[in-house]
C-alpha positions, 0 to 999 in steps of 0.5 A: 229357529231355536237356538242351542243356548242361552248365554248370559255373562255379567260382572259383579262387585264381590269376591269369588267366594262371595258369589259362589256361596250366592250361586249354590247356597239354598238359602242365598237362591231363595233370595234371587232365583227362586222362592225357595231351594233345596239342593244335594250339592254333590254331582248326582245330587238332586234338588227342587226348586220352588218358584211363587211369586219369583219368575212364574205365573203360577206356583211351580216346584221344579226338580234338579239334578246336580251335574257338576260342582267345582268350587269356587268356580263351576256348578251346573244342574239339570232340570225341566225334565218331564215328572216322573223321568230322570233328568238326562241329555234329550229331556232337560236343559243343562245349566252351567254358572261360571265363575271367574275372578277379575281383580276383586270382582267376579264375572258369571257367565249362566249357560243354559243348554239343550233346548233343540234336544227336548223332546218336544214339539219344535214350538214348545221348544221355541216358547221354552227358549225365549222364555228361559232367555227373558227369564235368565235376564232378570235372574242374572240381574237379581243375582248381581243386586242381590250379591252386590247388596242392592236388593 
């Protein structure tokens, strides 16, 4: 069965303000998500992603298109989508962080969505869920050491 999301939520030891920048800042996502991050941050921005030796086997650059920024509190993107295609609902995974501030924390919540609308085969979208979940693991991890000054 493949799942509709992968839903992820943590607390984290920082400010709002403080997260948020790790969350969409370039150069705060080479630290804990990939190896390097360009990013338009403006809904229809686009983007890429570049992963070494940070999440994969092999050097990938993946590209990303920016579907809502709401500071300090909502940032979403689109990506995996084929090359050569623009990222749209039924070819990429919509990921969704958001931010909300407890006391001086900050929980994060990542969502990403769209898995059973790939248009791929029905194992190609199993393998993808299961690992963009472990994935997604450890980069929520990443996130709170990183923010929290442990990394």
């Amino acid at each position: 069965m493949i799942p509709s999301v992968v839903e992820l939520e943590t607390l984290i030891a920082a400010p709002l303000e403080t997260v948020w920048s790790a969350v969409t800042n370039p150069d705060q996502l080479g630290r804990w998500f990939s190896d390097a991050a360009e990013i338009d941050l403006r809904p229809g921005g686009e983007g890429t992603l570049t992963f070494g030796s940070r999440a994969t086997n092999e050097p990938a650059t993946v590209r990303v298109l920016v579907e809502s920024v709401e500071p300090p509190h909502r940032f979403a993107f689109r990506w995996d989508h084929p090359d050569g295609a623009q990222a749209r609902e039924g070819n990429s995974l919509l990921v969704q962080f958001t931010l909300t501030a407890e006391d001086d924390d900050t929980r994060v919540r990542v969502v990403e969505s769209g898995f059973h609308t790939l248009e791929q085969s029905e194992a190609e979208k199993a393998e993808s869920a299961e690992v963009h979940a472990k994935g997604w693991d450890i980069h929520v991890a990443n996130l709170r050491d990183h923010v929290e000054g442990r990394r």
